[in-house]
N, CA and C atoms as an extended XYZ file, in Angstrom:
264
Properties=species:S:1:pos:R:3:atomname:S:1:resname:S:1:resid:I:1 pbc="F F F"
N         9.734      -36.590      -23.464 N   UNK     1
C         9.471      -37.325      -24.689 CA  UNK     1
C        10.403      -38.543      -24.703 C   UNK     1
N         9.937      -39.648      -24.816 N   UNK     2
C        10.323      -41.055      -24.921 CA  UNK     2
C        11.364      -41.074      -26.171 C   UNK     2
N        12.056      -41.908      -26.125 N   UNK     3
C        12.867      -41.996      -27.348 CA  UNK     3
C        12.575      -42.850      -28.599 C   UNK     3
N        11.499      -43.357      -28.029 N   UNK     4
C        11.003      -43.864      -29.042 CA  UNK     4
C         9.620      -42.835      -29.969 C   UNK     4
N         9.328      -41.540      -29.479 N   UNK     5
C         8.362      -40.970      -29.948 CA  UNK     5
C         9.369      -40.252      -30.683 C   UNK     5
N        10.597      -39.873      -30.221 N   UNK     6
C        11.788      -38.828      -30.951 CA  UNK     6
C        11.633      -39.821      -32.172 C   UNK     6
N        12.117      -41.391      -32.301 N   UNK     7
C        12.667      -42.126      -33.240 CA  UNK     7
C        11.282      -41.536      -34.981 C   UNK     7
N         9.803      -42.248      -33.679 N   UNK     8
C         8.970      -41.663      -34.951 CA  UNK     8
C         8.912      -40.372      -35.369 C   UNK     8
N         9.059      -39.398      -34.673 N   UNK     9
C         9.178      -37.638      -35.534 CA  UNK     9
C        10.302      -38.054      -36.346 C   UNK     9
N        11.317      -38.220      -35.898 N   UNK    10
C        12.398      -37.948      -37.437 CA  UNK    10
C        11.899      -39.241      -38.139 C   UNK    10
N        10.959      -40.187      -38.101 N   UNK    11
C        10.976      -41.082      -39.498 CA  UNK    11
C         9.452      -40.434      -39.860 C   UNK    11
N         8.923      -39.699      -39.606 N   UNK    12
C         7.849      -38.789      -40.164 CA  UNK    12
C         8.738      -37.962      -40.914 C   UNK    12
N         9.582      -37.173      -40.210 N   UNK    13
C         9.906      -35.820      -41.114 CA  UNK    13
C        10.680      -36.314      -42.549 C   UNK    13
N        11.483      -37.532      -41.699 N   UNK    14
C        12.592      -37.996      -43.382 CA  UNK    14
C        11.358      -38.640      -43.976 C   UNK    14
N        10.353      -38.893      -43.844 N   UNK    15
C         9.353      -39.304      -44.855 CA  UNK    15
C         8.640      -38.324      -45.661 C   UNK    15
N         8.662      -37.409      -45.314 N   UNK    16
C         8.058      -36.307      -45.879 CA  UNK    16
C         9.016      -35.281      -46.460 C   UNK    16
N        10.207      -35.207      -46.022 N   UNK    17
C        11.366      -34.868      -46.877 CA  UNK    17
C        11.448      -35.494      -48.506 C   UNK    17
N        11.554      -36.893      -48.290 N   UNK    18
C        11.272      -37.552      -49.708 CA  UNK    18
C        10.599      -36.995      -50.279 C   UNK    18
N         9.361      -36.990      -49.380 N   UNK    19
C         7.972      -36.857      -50.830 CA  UNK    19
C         8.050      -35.591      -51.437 C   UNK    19
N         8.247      -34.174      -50.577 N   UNK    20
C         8.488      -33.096      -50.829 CA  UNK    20
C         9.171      -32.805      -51.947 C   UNK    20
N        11.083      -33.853      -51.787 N   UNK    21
C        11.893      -33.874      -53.245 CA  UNK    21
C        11.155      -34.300      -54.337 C   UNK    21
N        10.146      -35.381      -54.097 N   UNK    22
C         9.438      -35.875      -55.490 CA  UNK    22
C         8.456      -35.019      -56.264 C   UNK    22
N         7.925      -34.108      -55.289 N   UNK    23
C         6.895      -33.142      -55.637 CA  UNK    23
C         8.091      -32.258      -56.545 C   UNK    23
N         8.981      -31.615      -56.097 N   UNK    24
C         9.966      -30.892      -56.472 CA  UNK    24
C        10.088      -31.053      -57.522 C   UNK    24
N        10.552      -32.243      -57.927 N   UNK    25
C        11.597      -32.609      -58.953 CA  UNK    25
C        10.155      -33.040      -59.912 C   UNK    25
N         9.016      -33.064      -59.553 N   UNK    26
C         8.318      -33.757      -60.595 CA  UNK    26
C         6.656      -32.949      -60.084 C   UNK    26
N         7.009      -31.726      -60.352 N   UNK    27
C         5.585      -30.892      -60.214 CA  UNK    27
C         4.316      -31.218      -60.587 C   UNK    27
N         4.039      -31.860      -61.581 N   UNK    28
C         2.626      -32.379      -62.246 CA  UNK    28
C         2.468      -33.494      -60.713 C   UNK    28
N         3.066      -33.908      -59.954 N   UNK    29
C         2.567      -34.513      -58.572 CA  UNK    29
C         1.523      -33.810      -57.974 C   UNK    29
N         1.996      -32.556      -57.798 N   UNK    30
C         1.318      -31.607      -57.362 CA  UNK    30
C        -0.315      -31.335      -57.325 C   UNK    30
N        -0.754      -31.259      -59.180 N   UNK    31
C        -1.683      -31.283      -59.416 CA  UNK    31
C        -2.586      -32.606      -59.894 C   UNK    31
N        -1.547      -33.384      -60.224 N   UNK    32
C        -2.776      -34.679      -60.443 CA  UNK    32
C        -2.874      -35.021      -58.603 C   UNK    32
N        -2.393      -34.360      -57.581 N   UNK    33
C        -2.482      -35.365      -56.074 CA  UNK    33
C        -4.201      -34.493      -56.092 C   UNK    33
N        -4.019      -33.142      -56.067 N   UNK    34
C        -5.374      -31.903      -55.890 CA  UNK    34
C        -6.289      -32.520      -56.832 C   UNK    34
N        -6.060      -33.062      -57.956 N   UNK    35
C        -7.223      -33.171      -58.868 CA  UNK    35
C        -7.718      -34.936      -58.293 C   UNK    35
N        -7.217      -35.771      -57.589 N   UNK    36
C        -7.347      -37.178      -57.423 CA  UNK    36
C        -8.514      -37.018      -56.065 C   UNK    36
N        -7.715      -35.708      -55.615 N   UNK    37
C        -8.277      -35.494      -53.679 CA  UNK    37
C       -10.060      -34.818      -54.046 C   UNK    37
N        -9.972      -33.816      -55.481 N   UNK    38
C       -10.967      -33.359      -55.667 CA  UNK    38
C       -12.634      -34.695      -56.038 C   UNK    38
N       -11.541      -35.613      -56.847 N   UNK    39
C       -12.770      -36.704      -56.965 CA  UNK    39
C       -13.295      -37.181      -56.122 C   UNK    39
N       -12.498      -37.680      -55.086 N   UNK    40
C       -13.008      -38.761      -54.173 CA  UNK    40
C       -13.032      -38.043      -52.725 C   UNK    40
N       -12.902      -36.145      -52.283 N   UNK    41
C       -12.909      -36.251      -50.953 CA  UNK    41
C       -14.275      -36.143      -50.777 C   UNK    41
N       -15.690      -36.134      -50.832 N   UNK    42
C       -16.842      -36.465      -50.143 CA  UNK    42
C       -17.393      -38.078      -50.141 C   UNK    42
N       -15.964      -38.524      -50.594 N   UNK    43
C       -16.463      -40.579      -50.482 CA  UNK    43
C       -16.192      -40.785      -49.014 C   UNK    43
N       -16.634      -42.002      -48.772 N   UNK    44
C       -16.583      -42.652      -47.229 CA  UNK    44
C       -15.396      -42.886      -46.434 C   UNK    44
N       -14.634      -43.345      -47.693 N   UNK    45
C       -13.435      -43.936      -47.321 CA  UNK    45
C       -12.427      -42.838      -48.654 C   UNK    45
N       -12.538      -41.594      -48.626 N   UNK    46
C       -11.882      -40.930      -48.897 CA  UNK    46
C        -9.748      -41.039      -48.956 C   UNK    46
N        -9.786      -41.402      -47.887 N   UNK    47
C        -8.162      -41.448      -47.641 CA  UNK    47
C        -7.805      -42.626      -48.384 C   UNK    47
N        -8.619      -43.949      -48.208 N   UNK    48
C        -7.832      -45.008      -49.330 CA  UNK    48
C        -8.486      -44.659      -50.475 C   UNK    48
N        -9.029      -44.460      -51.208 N   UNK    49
C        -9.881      -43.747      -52.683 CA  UNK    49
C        -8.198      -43.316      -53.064 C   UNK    49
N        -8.153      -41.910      -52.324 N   UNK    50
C        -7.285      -41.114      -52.814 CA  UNK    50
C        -5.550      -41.595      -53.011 C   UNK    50
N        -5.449      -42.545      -51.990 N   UNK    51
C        -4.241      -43.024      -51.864 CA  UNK    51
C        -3.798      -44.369      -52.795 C   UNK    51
N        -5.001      -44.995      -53.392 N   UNK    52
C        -4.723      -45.834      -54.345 CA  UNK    52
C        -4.623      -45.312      -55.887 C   UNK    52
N        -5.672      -44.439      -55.729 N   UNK    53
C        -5.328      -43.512      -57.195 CA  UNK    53
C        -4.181      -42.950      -57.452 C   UNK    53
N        -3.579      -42.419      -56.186 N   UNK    54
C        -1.820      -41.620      -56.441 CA  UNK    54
C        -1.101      -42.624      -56.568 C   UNK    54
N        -1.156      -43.712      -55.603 N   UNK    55
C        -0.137      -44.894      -56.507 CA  UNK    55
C        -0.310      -45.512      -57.340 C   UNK    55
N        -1.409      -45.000      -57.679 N   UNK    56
C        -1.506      -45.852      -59.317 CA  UNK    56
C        -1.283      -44.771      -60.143 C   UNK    56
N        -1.296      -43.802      -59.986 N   UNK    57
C        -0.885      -42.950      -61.403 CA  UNK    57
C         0.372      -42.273      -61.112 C   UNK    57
N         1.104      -42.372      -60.080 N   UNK    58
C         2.300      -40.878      -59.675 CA  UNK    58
C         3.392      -41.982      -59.174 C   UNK    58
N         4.531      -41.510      -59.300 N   UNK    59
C         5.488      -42.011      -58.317 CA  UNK    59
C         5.430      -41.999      -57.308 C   UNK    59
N         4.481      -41.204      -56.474 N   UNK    60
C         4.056      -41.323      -55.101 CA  UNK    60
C         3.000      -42.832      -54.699 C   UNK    60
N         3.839      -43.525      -53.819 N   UNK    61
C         3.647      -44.746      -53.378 CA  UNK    61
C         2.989      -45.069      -51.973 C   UNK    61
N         1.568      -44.776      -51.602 N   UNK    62
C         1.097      -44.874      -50.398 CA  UNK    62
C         0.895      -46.482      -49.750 C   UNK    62
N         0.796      -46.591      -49.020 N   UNK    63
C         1.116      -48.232      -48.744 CA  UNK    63
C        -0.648      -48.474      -48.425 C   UNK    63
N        -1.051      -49.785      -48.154 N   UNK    64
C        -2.602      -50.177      -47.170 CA  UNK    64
C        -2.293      -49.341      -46.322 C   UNK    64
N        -1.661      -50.037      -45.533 N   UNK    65
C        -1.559      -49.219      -43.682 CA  UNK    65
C        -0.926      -48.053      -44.121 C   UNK    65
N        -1.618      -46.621      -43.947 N   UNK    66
C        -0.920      -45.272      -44.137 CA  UNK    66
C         0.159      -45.095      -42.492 C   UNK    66
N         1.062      -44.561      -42.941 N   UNK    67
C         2.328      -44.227      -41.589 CA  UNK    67
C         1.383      -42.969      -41.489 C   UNK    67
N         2.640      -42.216      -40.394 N   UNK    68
C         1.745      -41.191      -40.181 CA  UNK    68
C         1.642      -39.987      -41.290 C   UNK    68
N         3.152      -40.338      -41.495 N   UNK    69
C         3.280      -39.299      -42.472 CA  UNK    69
C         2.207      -39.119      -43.795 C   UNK    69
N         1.679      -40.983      -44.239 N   UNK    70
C         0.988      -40.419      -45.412 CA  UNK    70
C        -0.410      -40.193      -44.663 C   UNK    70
N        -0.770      -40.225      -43.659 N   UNK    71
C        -2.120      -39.865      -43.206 CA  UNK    71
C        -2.089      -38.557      -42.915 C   UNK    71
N        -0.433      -37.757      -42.582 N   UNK    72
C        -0.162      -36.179      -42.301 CA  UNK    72
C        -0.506      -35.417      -44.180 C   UNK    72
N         0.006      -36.314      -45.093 N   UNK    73
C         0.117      -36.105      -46.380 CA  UNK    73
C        -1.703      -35.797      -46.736 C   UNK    73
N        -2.371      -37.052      -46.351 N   UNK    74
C        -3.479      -36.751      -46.785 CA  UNK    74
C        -4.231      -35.718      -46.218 C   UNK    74
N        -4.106      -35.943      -45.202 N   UNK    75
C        -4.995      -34.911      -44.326 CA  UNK    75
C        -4.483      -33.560      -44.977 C   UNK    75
N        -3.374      -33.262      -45.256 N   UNK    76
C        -3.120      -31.673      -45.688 CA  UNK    76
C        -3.911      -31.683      -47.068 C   UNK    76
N        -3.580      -32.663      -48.118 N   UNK    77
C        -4.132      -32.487      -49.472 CA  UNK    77
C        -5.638      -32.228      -48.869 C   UNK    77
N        -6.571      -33.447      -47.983 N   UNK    78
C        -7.764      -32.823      -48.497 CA  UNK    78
C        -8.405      -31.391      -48.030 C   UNK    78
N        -7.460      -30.609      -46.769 N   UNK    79
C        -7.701      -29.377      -46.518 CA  UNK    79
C        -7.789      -28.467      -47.380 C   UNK    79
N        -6.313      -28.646      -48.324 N   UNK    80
C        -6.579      -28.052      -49.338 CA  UNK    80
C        -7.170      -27.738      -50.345 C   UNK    80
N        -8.073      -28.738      -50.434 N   UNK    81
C        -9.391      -29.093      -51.522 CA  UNK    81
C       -10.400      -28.139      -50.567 C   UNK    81
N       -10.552      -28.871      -49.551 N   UNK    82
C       -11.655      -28.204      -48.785 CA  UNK    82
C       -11.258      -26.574      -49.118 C   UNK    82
N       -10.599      -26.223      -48.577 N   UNK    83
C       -10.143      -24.214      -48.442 CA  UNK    83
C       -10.302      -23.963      -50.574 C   UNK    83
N        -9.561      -24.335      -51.425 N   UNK    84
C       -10.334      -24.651      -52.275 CA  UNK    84
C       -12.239      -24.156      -52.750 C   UNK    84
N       -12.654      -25.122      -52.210 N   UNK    85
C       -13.827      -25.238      -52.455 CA  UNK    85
C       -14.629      -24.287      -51.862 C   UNK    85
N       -14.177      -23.819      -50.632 N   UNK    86
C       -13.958      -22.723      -49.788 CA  UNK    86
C       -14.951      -21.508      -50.853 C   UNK    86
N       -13.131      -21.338      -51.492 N   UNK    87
C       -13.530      -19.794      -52.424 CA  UNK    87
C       -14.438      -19.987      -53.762 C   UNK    87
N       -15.301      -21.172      -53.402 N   UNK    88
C       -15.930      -20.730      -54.613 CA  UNK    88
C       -17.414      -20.854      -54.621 C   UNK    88
């Protein structure tokens, strides 16, 4: 592994460390991220839908260009919708 692939894992993980504390410290993240992912995951462009709605309503701040981390972020939220939708 290159040292430059090491450099991006730890600026993935300290990126997702953050967000994790923000979820923490501010739980209603939690559920308005599930209820934002529930509107818009069968749209086209699902990942920016969802990622402009959380920065517009949450302290969670997704940028245009998603890093990896918020494309690791999204991809987990909309699984979770999916498994979700799953049980019902």
């Amino acid at each position: 592994m290159s040292v430059a692939e090491i450099k991006n894992k730890e600026r993935v993980i300290n990126e997702l460390m953050g967000f994790i504390r923000k979820v923490l410290v501010e739980p209603e993240i939690c559920e308005k991220a599930l209820e934002i992912a529930r509107k818009h995951i069968n749209e086209e462009n699902a990942d920016v839908l969802i990622a402009d709605e959380l920065s517009a309503n949450t302290n969670v701040k997704i940028p245009i260009e998603h890093s990896d981390a918020d494309a690791l972020f999204l991809y987990i939220l909309k699984e979770v919708v999916k498994d979700e939708q799953a049980l019902y």
